[in-house]
C-alpha positions in Angstrom: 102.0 67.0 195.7 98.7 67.3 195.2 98.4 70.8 194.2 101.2 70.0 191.9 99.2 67.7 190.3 96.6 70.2 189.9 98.4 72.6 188.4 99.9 70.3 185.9 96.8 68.9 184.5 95.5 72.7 184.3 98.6 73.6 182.5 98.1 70.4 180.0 94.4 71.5 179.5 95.3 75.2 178.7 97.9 74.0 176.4 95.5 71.6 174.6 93.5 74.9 174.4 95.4 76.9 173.1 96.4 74.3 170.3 93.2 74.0 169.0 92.6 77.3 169.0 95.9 77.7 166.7 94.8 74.6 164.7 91.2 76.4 164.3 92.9 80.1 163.0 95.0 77.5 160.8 92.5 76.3 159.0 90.7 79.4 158.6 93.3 80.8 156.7 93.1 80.6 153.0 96.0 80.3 150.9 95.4 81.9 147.1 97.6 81.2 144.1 97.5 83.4 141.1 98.8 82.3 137.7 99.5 85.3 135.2 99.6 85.3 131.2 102.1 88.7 132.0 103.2 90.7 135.0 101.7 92.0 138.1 102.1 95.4 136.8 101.3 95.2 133.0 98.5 97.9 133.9 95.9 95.7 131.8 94.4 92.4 132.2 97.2 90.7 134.6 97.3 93.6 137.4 94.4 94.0 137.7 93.1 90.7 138.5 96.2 91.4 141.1 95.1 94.1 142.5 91.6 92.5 143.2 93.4 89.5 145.4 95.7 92.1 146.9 92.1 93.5 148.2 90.9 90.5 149.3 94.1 89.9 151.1 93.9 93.6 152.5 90.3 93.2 153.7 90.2 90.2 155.5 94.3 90.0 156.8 97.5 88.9 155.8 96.7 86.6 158.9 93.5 84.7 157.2 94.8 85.3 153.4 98.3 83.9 151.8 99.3 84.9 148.3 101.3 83.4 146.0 102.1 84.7 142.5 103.7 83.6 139.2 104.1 85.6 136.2 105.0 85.3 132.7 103.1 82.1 132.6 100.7 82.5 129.1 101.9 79.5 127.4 99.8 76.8 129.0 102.1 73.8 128.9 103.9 76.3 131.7 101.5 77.1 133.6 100.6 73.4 134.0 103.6 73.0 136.4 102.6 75.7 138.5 99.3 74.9 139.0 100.0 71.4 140.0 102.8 72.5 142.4 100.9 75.1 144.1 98.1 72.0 144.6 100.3 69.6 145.8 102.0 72.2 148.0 97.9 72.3 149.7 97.2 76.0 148.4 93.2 76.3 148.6 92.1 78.2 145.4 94.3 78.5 142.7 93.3 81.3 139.6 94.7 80.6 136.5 93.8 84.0 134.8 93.3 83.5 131.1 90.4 81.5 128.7 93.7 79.8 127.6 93.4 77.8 131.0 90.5 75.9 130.6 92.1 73.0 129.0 94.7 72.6 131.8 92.7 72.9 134.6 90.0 70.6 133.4 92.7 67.2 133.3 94.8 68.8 136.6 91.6 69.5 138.7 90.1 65.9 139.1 93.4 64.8 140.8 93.2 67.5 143.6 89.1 67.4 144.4 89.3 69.2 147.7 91.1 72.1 145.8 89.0 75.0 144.1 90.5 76.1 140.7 89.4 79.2 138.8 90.0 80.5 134.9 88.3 83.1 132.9 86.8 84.8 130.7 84.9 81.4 131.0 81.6 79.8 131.9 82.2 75.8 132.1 82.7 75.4 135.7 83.0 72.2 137.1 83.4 70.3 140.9 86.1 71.6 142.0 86.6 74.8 138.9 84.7 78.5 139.3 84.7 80.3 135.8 84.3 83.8 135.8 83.1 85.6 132.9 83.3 89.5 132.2 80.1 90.6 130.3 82.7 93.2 128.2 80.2 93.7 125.2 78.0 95.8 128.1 80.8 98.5 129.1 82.3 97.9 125.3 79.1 99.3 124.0 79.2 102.4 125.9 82.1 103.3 124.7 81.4 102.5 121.2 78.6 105.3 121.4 81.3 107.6 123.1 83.7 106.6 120.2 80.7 107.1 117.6 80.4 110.8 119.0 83.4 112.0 119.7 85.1 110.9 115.8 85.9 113.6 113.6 86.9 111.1 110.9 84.1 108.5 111.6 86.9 106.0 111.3 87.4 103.9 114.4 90.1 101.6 115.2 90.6 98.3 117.4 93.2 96.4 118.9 92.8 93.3 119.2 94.9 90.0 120.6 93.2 86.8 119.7 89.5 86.3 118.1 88.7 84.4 121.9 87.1 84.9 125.2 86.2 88.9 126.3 88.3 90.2 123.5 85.5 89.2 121.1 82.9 89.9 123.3 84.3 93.4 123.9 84.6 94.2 120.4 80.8 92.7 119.1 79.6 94.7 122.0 81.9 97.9 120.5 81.1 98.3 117.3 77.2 97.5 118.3 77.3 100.7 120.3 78.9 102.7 118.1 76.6 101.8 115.3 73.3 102.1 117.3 74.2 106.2 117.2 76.4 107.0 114.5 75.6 104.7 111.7 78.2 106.5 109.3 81.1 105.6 111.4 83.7 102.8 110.2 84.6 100.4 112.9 87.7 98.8 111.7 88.6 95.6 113.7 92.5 94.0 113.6 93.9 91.2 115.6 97.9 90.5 116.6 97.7 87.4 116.9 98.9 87.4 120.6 97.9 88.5 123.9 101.0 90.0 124.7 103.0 91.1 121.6 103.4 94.9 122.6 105.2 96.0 119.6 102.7 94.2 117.2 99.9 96.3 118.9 101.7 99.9 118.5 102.0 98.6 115.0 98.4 98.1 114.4 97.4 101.2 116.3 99.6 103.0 113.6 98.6 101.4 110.6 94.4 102.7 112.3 95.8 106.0 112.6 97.6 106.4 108.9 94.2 105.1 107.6 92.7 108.1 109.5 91.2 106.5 113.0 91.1 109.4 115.5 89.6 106.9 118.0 91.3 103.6 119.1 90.2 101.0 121.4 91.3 97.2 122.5 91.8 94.9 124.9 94.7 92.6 126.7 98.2 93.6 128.0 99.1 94.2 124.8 97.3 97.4 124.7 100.1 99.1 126.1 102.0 99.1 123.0 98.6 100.6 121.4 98.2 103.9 124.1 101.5 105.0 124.0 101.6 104.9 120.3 98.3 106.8 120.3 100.0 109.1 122.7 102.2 110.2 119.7 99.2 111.4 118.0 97.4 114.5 119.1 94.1 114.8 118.6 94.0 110.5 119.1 91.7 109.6 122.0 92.2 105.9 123.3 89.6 104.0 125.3 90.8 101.2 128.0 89.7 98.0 129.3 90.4 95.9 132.1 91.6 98.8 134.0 91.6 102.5 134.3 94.9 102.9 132.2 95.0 106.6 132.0 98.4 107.2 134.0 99.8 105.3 130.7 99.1 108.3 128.9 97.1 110.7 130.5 96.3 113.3 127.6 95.1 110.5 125.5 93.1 107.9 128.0 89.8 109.1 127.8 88.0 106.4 129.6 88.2 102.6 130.3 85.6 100.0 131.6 87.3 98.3 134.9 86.4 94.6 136.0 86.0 94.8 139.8 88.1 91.6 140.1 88.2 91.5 144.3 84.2 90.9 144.2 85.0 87.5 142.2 87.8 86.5 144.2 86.2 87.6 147.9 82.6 85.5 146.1 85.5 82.0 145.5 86.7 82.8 149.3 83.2 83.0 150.8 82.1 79.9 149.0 84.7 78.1 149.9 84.2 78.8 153.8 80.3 77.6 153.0 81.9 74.0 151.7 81.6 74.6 148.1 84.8 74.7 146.2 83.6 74.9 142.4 80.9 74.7 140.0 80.0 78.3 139.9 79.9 80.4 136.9 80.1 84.1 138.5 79.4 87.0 136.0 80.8 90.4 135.9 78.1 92.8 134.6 77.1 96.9 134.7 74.2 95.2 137.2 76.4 93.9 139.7 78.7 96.3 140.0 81.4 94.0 138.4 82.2 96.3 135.2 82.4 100.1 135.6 83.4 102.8 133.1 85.8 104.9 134.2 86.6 108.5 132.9 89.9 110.2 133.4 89.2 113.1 135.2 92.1 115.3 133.2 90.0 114.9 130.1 86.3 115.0 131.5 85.7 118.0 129.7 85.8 116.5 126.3 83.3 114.6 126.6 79.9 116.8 126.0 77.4 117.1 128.9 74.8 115.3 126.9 77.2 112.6 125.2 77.8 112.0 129.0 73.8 111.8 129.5 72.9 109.5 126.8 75.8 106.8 127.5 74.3 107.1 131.8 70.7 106.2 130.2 71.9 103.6 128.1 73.6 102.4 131.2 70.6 102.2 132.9 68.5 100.6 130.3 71.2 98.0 130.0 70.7 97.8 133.7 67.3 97.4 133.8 67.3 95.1 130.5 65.8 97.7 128.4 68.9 96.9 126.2 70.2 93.7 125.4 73.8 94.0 124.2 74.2 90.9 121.7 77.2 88.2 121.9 78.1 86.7 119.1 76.7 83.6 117.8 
């Protein structure tokens, strides 16, 4: 009997064990909801950011990470039921991926303070909100000098959605760069309106190409209407953002800066596990590795040798803060 009673109290102590070492993994494990303006494949501004919490997810296991995801959500007013589903359903960080955000997640936040919240482009963080802010002028202004170079017409067209967040940024920092070597060159700026109208962007890129752009640039998911319109044109080189977009069109891609969005996501995670879940603004720069330009290896060879050479020194002096790249004021 007595041995019996030994081995029951061992058995009660191992289980007790082995429950808090379940509850411990438990609450380890950090559950991630993503809110999209478009789709997890829009091979722009929405997949990528997916593709950088896939990573995280990847890199530390399906076992510590959980990943929820809802698309089509750019309105705001729909997004707001999301978010405050996924908060009341205990998720620990929830990115709502667009400056149109802010708004939503400043009244929602305050009512869930022990969950972190995240929007960009932004840079008002708060308790409980992380903003994260692309520096897009800095890899926009390389490519404006690539743009300034490469035009036969020295007529340069943009696409733009809405006069807000990165897409301004990106196309101050543009026509800055393409100025600083090629002073001649026309940079002609247009706007749909919309982050997302694919139609109205192939529109525009063909009203910048009947006006005699030979090289087009832009930003958003909408830029897929743009490329494969500029696909239609030979001799019409396209330069990306947010992602290397070249299997869109690969005879017309020429390059694209890339936000390296599983640093920001893996730097919320890691300060969350330190006890701080908001009030950070994190930056995206050429610096930190955050923003890279990306060159589409099936058309490396129009770019000239020493085009190539003066866009890496420019890199480094903007690096190094030799070169400030001005924002808008």
């Amino acid at each position: 009997m007595k041995k019996l009673s030994i081995l029951i109290v061992s058995l009660l102590i191992l289980s007790a064990l082995l429950s808090a070492c379940a509850g411990q993994q438990q609450a380890q494990k950090i559950r991630i909801a993503l809110i999209l303006p478009s789709t997890v494949d829009d091979l722009s501004w929405s997949q990528g950011m997916t593709e950088g919490v896939k990573a995280v997810q990847a890199e530390l296991g399906e076992d510590k990470v959980e990943v929820a995801i809802s698309e089509r959500l750019g309105n705001p007013t729909d997004a707001a039921a999301a978010i405050r589903q996924y908060a009341s359903q205990g998720f620990d960080l929830i990115i709502a991926h667009g400056s149109q955000y802010q708004s939503v997640l400043e009244e929602i936040a305050p009512e869930f303070p022990k969950t972190s919240f995240a929007y960009g482009t932004g840079f008002q963080a708060h308790d409980n909100i992380f903003a994260y802010d692309p520096q897009a002028q800095e890899g926009a202004y390389l490519q404006g000098m690539l743009a300034a170079k490469l035009t036969k017409t020295n007529i340069i067209g943009v696409v733009g959605p809405i006069e807000a967040g990165d897409a301004i940024k990106y196309n101050y920092g543009f026509e800055q760069g393409v100025k600083a070597v090629n002073p001649d060159a026309e940079v002609r700026i247009a706007y749909t309106g919309s982050f997302g109208d694919i139609a109205k962007a192939a529109e525009l890129a063909k009203a910048h190409m009947d006006a005699g752009a030979d090289i087009l640039t832009g930003t958003a998911q909408q830029t897929v209407g743009a490329i494969r319109a500029c696909a239609e044109r030979p001799g019409v080189y396209w330069l990306g953002n947010d992602m290397d977009q070249s299997s869109i069109a690969p005879n017309t891609v020429l390059t694209a800066q890339a936000y390296d969005w599983k640093s920001v996501v893996m730097q919320m995670v890691k300060f969350r596990q330190e006890g701080k879940v908001g009030g950070e603004h994190l930056v995206l720069s050429l610096a930190n590795g955050g923003l890279n330009i990306v060159v589409n290896p099936n058309l490396s060879s129009v770019i000239p040798a020493d085009v190539m050479a003066m866009i890496e020194q420019a890199k480094k002096d903007i690096i190094d803060g030799k070169l400030v790249v001005e924002l808008p004021k």
